[in-house]
N, C-alpha and C positions, 0 to 999 in steps of 0.2 A: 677554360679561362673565360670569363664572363667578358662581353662584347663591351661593356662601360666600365671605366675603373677611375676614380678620383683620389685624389689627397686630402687627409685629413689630420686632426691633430689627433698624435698618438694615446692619447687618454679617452676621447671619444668612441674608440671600440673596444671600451672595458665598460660601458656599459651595456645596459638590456632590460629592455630594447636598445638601441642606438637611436638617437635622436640627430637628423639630417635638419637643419634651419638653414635658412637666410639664400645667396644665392643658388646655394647648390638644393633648396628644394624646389626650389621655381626652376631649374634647370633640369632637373629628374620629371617636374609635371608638366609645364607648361614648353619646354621646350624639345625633349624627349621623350613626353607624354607616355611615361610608363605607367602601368598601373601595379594593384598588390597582387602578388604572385609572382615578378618578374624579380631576376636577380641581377645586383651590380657587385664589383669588388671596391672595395675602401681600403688604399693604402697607409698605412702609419707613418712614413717616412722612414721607419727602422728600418726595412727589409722585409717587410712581413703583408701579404695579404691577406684581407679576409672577404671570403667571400657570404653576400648577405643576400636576404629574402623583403623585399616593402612588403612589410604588416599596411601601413597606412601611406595615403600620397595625397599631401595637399601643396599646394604654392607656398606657402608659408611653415608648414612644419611636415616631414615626412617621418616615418617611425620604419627601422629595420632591425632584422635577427638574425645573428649569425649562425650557419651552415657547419664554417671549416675555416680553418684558416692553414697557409702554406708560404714556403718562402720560395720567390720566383728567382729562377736560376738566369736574372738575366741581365745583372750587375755584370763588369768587367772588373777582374781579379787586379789590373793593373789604375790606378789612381794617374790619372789625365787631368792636368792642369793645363786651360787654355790662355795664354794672354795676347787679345786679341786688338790691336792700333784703333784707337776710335775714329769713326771714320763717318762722315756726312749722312743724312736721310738716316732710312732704315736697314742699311746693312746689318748692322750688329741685329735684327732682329733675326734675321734672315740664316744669318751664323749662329745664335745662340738655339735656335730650333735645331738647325743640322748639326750641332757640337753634340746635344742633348740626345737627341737619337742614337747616334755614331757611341755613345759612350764616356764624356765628359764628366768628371768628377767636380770639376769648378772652373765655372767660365771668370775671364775676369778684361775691364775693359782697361788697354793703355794707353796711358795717354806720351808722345813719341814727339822729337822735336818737328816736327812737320805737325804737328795735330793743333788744331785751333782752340784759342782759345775757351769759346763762346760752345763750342760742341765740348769740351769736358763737363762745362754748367751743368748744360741739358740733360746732363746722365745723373742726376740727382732727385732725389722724389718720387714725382709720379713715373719719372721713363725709368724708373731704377725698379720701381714695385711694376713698370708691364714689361718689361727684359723677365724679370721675375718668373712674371703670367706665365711667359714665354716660354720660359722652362721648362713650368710645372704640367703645363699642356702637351708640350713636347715629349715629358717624360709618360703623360698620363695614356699619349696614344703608344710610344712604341710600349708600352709596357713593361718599364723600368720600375723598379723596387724603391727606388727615392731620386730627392731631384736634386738636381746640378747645385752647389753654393753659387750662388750669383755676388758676387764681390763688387763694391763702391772700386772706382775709375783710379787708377795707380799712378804713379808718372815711374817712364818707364827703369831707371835707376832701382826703386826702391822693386819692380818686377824682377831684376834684375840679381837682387840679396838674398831673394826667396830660394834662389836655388842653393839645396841641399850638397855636399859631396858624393853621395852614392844615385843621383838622382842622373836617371838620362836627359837632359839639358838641349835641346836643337833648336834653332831661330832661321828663319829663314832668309835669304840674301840671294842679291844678285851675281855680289864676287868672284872672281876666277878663283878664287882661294876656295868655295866652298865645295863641302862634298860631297857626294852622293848619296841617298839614303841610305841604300847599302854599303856604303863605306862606312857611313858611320854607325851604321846598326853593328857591322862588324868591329870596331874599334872598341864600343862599350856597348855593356846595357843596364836595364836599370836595376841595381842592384836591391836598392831601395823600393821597389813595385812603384814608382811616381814618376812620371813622364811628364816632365815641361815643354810647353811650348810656346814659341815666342814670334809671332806676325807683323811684320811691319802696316804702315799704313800704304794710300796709293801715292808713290814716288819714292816706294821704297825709305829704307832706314840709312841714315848719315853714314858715312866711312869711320865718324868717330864712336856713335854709337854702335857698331858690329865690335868694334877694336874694344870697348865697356864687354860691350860680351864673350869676349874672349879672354878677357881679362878676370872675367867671373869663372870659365871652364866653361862656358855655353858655346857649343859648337855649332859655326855656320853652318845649313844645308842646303842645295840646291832643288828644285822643285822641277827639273827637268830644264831643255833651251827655250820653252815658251814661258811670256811672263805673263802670271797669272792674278786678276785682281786680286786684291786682299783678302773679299772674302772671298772666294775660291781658294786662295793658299792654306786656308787657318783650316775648311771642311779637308780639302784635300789633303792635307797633311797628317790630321785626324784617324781619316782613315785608311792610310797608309800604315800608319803606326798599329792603329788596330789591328790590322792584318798583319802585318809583322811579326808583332807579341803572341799572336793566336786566338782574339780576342773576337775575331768572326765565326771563329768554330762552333758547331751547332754542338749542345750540352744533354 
């Protein structure tokens, strides 16, 4: 597997040579100073890599050829929906890298009766296309096959409708009511291959909002006796489940 791998748009390596512009050739020369002869992989978003040779390397335009192309075995068979409480600073940046690693099929930000106003704003635009970055960078080091959907800011109701019947559904809470991972891994599983998940923000989710989620079929879970930030809950829970389903096993 080639040590540099980037995302590109899927019609781009149907041609040949492949034509690499704009910042990603100023970032192949001037920033990782490769020269021609050296090889990078270019992923399509499909699933598919290919790996290529620089004919030519300038700042402005590089030219490549492709080698081979293979599909990386390193998707998770199970479809992880994260919805994670929007929450002050750069946490979400912080969660949407470690969701992305760990295996997340679509991050999505919510917004939860504790979340302010003025921080759903901010999740529009330009913080929307660098959560984005975020992703795609994330996916590009651990060497994932495509990137996360990164989803515009929910409130948390309409997060809430998303969920499926056959879908394992879990939220997490402080409640004496909730139960265990294992308990509820053993109650159901996802029938449907899509795992939801649902994170409060810091101070926890309303009494009335859990009772919405139960009301949908989404099942409380406890995250052990220590409380743990928000984002710590949303990574941890991640990949807990991962490992659960069997989705850490080497392929």
């Amino acid at each position: 597997m080639a040590q540099h791998r980037f995302f590109v748009p899927p019609d781009l390596v149907l041609s040949s040579p492949i034509p690499l512009e704009g910042p990603l050739a100023h970032q192949l020369c001037r920033v990782l100073r490769l020269r021609p002869g050296d090889q990078i992989e270019l992923l399509d978003g499909r699933g598919e890599a290919h790996v290529v040779t620089l004919k030519e390397v300038s700042p402005e335009r590089c030219l490549a050829t492709e080698i081979r192309r293979y599909r990386p075995d390193t998707e998770p068979a199970t479809r992880f929906v994260l919805y994670q409480a929007i929450s002050k600073g750069q946490k979400l940046d912080w969660v949407w890298q470690k969701a992305t690693e760990l295996g997340a099929s679509e991050l999505v930000p919510m917004a939860t009766a504790r979340t302010i106003g003025a921080d759903v704003r901010q999740l529009g635009g330009a913080r929307l296309e660098r959560l984005q970055r975020i992703a795609q960078e994330a996916a590009e080091q651990s060497g994932r096959a495509r990137i996360p959907l990164v989803r515009p800011a929910i409130a948390f109701k309409e997060a809430l409708s998303e969920r499926e019947p056959d879908d394992l559904a879990l939220i997490g809470a402080l409640t004496p009511e909730a139960l265990s991972l294992r308990e509820a891994l053993e109650a159901q599983s996802p029938a449907s291959g899509t795992v939801r998940l649902y994170i409060g923000p810091e101070g926890g989710l309303k009494d009335d909002e859990i009772a919405q989620a139960r009301h949908h079929q989404i099942q409380p879970v406890s995250l052990g006796p220590r409380t743990l930030r928000t984002e710590t809950a949303g990574v941890a829970l991640l990949a807990i489940l991962a490992y659960a389903l069997g989705e850490m096993e080497s392929r």
